[in-house]
N, C-alpha and C positions, 0 to 999 in steps of 0.2 A: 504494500500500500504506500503510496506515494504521503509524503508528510504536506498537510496546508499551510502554506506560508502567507500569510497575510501584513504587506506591510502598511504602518501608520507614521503618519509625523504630522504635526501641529507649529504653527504660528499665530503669534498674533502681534498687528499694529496699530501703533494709534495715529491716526490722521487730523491732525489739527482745523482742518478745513476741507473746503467740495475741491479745491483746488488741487490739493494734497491727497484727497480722495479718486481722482483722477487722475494722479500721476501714480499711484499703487495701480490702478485700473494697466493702466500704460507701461510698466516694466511690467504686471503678470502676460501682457497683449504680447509683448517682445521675445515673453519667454518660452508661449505655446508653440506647437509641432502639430498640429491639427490632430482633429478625429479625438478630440476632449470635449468633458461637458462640466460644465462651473456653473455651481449650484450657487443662488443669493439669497441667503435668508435673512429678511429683517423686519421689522418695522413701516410703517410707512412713512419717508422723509427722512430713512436712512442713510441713504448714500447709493441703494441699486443700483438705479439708472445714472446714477453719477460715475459708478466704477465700471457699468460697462462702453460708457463711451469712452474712458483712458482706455477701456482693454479695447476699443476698435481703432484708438488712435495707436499704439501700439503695433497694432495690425496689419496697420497701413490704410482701413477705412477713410478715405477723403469725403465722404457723405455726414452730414449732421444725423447725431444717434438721436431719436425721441423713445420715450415710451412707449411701446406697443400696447400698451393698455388696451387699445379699445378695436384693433385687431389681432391681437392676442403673440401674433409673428410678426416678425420682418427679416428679411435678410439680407446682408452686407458684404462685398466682394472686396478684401482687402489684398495688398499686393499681391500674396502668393495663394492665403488660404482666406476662405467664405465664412462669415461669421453671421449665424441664426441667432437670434433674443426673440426668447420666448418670455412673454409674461403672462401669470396664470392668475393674477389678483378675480381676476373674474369666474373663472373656474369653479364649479362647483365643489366638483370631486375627480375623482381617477378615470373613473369610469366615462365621463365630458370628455375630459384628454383624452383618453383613449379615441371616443365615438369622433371629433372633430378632427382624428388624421396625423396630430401635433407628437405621438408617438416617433412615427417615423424619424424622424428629426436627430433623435436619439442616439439612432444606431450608423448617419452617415458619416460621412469624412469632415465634416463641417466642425466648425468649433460651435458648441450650444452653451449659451449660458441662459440660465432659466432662474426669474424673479419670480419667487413664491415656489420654491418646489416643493417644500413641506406636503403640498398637499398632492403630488403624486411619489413619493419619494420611495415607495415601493416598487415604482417602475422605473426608475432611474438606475444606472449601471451599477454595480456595487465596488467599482473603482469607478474614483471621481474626484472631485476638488470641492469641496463644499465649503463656504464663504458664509459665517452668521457677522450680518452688518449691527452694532447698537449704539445707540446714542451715548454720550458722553459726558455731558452738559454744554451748552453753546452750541458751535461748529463743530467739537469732536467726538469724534466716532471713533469705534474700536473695532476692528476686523479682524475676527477672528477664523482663519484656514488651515482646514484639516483634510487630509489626502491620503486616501485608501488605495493601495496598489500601485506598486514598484515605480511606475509611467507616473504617477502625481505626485509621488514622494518626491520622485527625479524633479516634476517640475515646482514643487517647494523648497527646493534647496537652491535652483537657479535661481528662484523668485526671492528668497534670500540673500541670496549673495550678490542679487543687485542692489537691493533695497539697501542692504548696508556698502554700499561702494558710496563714498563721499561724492556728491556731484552737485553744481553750483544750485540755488535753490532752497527751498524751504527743508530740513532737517526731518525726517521719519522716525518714528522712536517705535525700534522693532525691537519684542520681545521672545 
């Protein structure tokens, strides 16, 4: 019998601001290899939609990111790899996702990042990048990233090793 190896790693940082919050969006964008799915769990007026436009600037996305809110998809052709934002605030349940299609998504080459996944989060891969956004007091916010399987951990440690690389700009306080 083959032994299961399941690996974990965790981070978290604080972002002083939306600004700050989108330049984390922006080194995680730099650091993907496509065919990933980044989970955003938070609040509302956390930071979501704040950090997945750094991860499409990142990306190379030259298109303005909005909320998908109120068509639930959108998606975005950044220089080399395609990036899909799903938002499921409106979703009822698993079963909606599933029935509207939004499944599929999941399983292509695309990088998906998905606001609110909590509430299909038994259909999401069980490697992944999962991202809980929460308020701070003010502007700061604390993001906190946890990464299930070898390919996330990999990409938590690149996403590290940038974050703490000194570069001109507002200071990151990565724990």
């Amino acid at each position: 019998m083959d032994a299961l190896l399941i690996e974990r790693a965790e981070l978290t940082v604080i972002s002083r601001s939306p600004q700050e919050t989108e330049e984390i969006g922006e080194a995680l964008g730099s650091c993907l290899r496509g065919d990933e799915v980044i989970s955003l769990e938070g609040e509302l007026g956390t930071g979501k939609t704040t950090l997945v436009k750094g991860l499409a600037r990142g990306l190379g996305v030259g298109v303005p990111i909005a909320s998908p809110t109120f068509v639930l998809a959108s998606e975005y052709a950044g220089t080399s790899l395609r990036l899909q934002h799903l938002d499921l605030y409106r979703v009822e349940d698993a079963r909606e996702f599933v029935a509207s299609g939004l499944e599929d998504a999941l399983w292509g080459e695309a990088i998906v990042a998905v606001e609110w996944p909590e509430k299909v989060r038994h259909l999401l891969p069980a490697a992944r990048l999962w991202i809980t956004l929460r308020h701070s007091g003010g502007d700061q916010r604390r993001l906190h990233f946890e990464a299930s399987g070898s390919r996330y951990v990999d990409l938590l440690r690149r996403l590290g090793d940038r974050l703490a690389q000194p570069e001109p700009g507002p200071a990151l306080e990565v724990h």
